[in-house]
N, C-alpha and C positions, 0 to 999 in steps of 0.2 A: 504494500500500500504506500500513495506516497506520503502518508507522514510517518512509518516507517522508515523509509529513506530518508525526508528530511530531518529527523530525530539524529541519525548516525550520520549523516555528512554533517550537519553543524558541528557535532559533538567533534568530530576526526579536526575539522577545518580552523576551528575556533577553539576547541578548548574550555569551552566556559563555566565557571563552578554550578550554574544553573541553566537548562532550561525551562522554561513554561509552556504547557500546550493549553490556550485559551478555549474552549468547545463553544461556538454562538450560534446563533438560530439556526443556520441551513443544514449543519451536521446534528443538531439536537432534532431538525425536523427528519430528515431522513436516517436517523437512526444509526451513527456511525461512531462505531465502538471503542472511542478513543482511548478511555482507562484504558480498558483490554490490551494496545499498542503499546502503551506506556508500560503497564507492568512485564509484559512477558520483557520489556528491552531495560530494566532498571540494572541487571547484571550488564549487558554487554555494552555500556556507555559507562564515561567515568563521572558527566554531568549527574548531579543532583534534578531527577525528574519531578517536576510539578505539576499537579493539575487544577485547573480551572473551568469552573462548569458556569459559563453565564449567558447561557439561554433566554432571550429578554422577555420571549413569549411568555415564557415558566411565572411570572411576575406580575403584577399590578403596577409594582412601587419599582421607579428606577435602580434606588437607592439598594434597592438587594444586590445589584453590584459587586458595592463596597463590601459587605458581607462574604461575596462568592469569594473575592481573591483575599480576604482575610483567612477565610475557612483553608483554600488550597493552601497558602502559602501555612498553616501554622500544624497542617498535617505532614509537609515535610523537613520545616526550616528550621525548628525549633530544638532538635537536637542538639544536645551538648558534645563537641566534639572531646575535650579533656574533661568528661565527667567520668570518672573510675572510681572507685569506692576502694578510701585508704587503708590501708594493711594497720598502718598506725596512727591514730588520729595528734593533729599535730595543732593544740591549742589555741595558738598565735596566730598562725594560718590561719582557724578558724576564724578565729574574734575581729583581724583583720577584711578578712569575706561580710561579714557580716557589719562589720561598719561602712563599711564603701556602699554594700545593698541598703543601707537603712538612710541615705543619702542620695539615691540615685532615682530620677523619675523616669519614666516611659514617657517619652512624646508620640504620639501615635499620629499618624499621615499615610493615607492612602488617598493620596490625589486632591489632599484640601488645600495646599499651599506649593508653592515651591521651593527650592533649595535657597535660595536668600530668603526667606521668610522661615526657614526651619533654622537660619542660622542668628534671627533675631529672637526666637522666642529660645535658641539655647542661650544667647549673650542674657537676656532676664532670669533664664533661670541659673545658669551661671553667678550672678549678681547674687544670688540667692545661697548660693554656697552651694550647690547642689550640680551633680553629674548627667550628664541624658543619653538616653539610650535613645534614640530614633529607629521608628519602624514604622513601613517598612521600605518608602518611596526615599532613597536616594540613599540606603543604608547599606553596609556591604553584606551582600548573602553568606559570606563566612563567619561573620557579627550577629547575626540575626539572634542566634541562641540569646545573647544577653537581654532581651525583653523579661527572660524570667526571673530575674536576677534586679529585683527594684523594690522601693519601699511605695510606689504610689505611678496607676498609670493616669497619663492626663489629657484630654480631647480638644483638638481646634475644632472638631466640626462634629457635635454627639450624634447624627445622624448617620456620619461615618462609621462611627468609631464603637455605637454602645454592644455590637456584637462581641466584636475582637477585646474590649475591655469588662465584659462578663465572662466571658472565657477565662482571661488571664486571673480573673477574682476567684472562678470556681475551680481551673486545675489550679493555681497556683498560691494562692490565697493571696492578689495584689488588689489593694483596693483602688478604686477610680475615680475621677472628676469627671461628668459629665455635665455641665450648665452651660459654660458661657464661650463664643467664639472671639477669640481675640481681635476684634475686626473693630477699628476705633478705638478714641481714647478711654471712655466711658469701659468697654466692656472687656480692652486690655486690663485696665485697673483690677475688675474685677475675677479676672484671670489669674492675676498675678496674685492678688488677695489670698484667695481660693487654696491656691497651692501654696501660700508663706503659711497659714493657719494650720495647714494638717502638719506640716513641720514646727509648727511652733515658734515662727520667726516671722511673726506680722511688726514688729517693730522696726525690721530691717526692709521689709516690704515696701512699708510709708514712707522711708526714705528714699528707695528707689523712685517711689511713685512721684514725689514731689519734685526729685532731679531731672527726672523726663519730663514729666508735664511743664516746669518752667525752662527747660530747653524748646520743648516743642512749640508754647503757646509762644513766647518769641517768635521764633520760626514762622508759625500762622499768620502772624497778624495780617500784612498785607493779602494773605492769598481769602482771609476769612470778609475781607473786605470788600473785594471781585466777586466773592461770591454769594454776597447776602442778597436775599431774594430770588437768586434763581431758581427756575422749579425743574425738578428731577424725576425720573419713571425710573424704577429698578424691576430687573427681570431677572430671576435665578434660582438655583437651588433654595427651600424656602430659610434655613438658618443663615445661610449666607445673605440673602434677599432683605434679611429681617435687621443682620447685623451690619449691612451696609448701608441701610436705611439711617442708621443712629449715627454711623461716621457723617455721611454727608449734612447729617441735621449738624452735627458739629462743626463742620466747616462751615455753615450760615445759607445751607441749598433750604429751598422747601419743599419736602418729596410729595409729589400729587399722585403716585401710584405703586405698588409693589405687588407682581405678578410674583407668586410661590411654585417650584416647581411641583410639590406635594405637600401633605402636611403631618406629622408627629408630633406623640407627647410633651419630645423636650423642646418644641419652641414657643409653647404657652407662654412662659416666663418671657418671652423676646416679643412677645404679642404689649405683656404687661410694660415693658421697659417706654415702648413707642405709643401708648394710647394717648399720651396727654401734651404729646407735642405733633403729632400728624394728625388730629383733627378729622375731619372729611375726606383722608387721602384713601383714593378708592383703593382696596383689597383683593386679586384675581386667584383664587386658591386652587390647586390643586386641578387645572382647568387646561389653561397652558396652550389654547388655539391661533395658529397665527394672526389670522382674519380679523378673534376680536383684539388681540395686541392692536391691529395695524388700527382697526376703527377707536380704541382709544388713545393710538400716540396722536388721531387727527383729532381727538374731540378735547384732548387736554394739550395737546402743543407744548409741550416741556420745549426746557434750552436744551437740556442732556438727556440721554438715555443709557443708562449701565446694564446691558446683559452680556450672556455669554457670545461670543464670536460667531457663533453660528447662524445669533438668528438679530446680530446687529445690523445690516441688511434692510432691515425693514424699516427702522428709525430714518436712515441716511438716507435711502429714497423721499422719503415723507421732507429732509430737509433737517431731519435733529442731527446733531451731533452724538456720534456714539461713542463709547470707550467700553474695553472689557471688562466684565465683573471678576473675572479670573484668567491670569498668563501666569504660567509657570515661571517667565521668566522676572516678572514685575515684581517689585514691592508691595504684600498689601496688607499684610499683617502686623499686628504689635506699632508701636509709638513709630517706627521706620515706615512703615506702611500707611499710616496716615500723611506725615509731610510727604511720601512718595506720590500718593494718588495727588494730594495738592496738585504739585507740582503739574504731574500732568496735567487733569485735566485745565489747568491753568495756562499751560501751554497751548490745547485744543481749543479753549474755549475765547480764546484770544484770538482763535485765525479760524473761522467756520467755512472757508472757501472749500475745502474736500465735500462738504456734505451738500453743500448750497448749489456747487456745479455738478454731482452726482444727481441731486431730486430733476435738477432740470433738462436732465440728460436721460434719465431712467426714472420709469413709473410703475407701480406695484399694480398687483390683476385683478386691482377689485373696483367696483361702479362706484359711481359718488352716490346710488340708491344704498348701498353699503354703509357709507360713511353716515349717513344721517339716520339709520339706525341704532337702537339700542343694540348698545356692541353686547351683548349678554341676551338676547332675542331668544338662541335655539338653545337657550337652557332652560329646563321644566321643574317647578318648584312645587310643592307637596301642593296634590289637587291641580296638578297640571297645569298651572298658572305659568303665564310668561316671567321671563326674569326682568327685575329690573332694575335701572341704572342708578 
């Protein structure tokens, strides 16, 4: 079969301490036996074989995703390579083990940040006195084992993360933070809080917090100035959607819309942070249709629009200015994340010629009968009632 062969030519040609065989719709639909490949070849390859089962059909919720390749990766990654059980127990050794674990957190990322944003929230918790293991997005697969080996694991994004950090509670007994995405300065604070209190070091915490935020709020001044009153549409994943809502309320935007890509328990709490400063600003949950996005960015006309790349497209014809809600390579995390988005958008929003000669060049496939509808029409509310706006 050919992903037998490509299993053992990578493996010959490359060398690499892993591979991954991802399984998505078209082999889940026709039924092809990828375990099966994998295991008969885990002898005769010297990679470390992985699987991953993420079939989107299998699903409702995107976000099972993040779960699928938590799940693969911690059925083969997590081995201890020098775990051997000592002839003679060597005291010092121990007590040494065990203070470095009682110090050390799990940062967990599968796809919520990138690698300069994993290297801001190690530099705070660093400040903290504290060690990080990061897994599993940018971590070395021979490192991987160290996740079990922590006093406390800790979530940028609980919708990511709360599978793979109830695991690590129930085999390994690590307890976990699940609340707040450090996305802003408000809910970095509370981040960093969060994690100084289960250590016992909130007194050192407040002074972190006070060194940043009076570096930062310098920083801001002029950009919080450009940008008071402008009004904002956010579209994204919904913690991220929720969390980026409260940055840009900080920088002085005023968000008229936040499209959720779905919805869970833990972003209640991020519902409560944002009810008493976004006001009227319409809510699209868990809904997520082009058509009514495109008939809402025409009936609220923001200056900005922040979704993900794929479907910014539709703002920039309408004439908005788009930026991404998430690039791996971007700042957007923690106290650096904040003046980094400044920045940007500071930059875009000073020069709108990309978006203004794009709308007038290219035009989106829907009627102006379209537009002057309620963008929420073909949604049916209990007793078959139209939705409304």
């Amino acid at each position: 079969p050919k992903l037998r062969k490509a299993i053992i030519e990578t493996d010959r040609l490359y060398r690499p301490r892993t591979i991954t065989v991802v399984t998505v719709c078209v082999p889940g639909i026709i039924g092809d036996d990828a375990d099966g490949v994998i295991n008969e070849l885990r002898a005769d390859v010297a990679a470390e074989l992985v699987s991953v089962h993420c079939e989107g059909f299998k699903t409702k919720i995107w976000a099972t995703a993040y779960d699928a390749v938590y799940h693969g990766l911690a059925g083969r990654l997590l081995n201890d390579p020098f775990e051997t059980p000592s002839i003679i127990e060597d005291e010092l050794e121990e007590a040494e083990f065990e203070l470095e674990k009682s110090r050390t957190v799990n940062l967990l990322n599968v796809s919520s940040m990138g690698r300069v944003d994993e290297l801001e929230l190690s530099r705070l918790l660093n400040s903290l006195d504290l060690r990080v293991n990061i897994f599993p997005v940018f971590s070395d697969s021979e490192q991987m084992y160290r996740v079990k080996y922590a006093a406390l694991s800790v979530s940028v994004c609980p919708t990511h993360d709360d599978y793979f950090a109830k695991y690590l509670e129930d085999e390994f007994g690590i307890p976990y933070i699940l609340r707040h995405m450090p996305i802003g300065i408000g809910n970095t604070d509370a981040w960093i809080r969060a994690v100084a209190a289960f250590f016992g070091k909130e007194a050192v915490a407040e002074r972190i917090i006070a060194r940043e935020r009076e570096r930062l709020d310098e920083a801001l001044t002029p950009y919080r100035a450009f940008f008071k009153s402008k009004k904002a549409f956010i579209s994204a994943g919904e913690f991220r959607a929720l969390a980026t809502g409260g940055l840009l309320h900080e920088l002085g935007f005023e968000i008229v819309a936040i499209r959720a890509f779905h919805h869970d328990e833990f972003a209640i709490p991020e519902y409560e942070k944002l009810k008493d400063i976004l006001g009227d600003s319409v809510f699209n949950i868990a809904n997520v249709q082009p058509f009514e996005e495109a008939n809402l960015l025409k009936k609220l006309n923001p200056g900005l629009f922040l979704g993900h790349s794929h479907s910014n497209f539709t703002s920039v014809k309408l004439g908005i200015p788009a930026s991404p809600v998430f690039n791996s390579g971007y700042a957007f995390i923690g106290y650096r994340g904040v003046f980094e988005l400044a920045r940007r958008l500071y930059k875009q929003l000073s020069n709108t010629a990309f978006s203004d000669n794009i709308s007038r060049n290219l035009k989106l496939p829907y009627r102006e009968e379209w537009y002057s509808k309620d963008p929420f029409a073909y949604i049916k509310n209990a007793g078959d009632a139209e939705g409304e706006y």
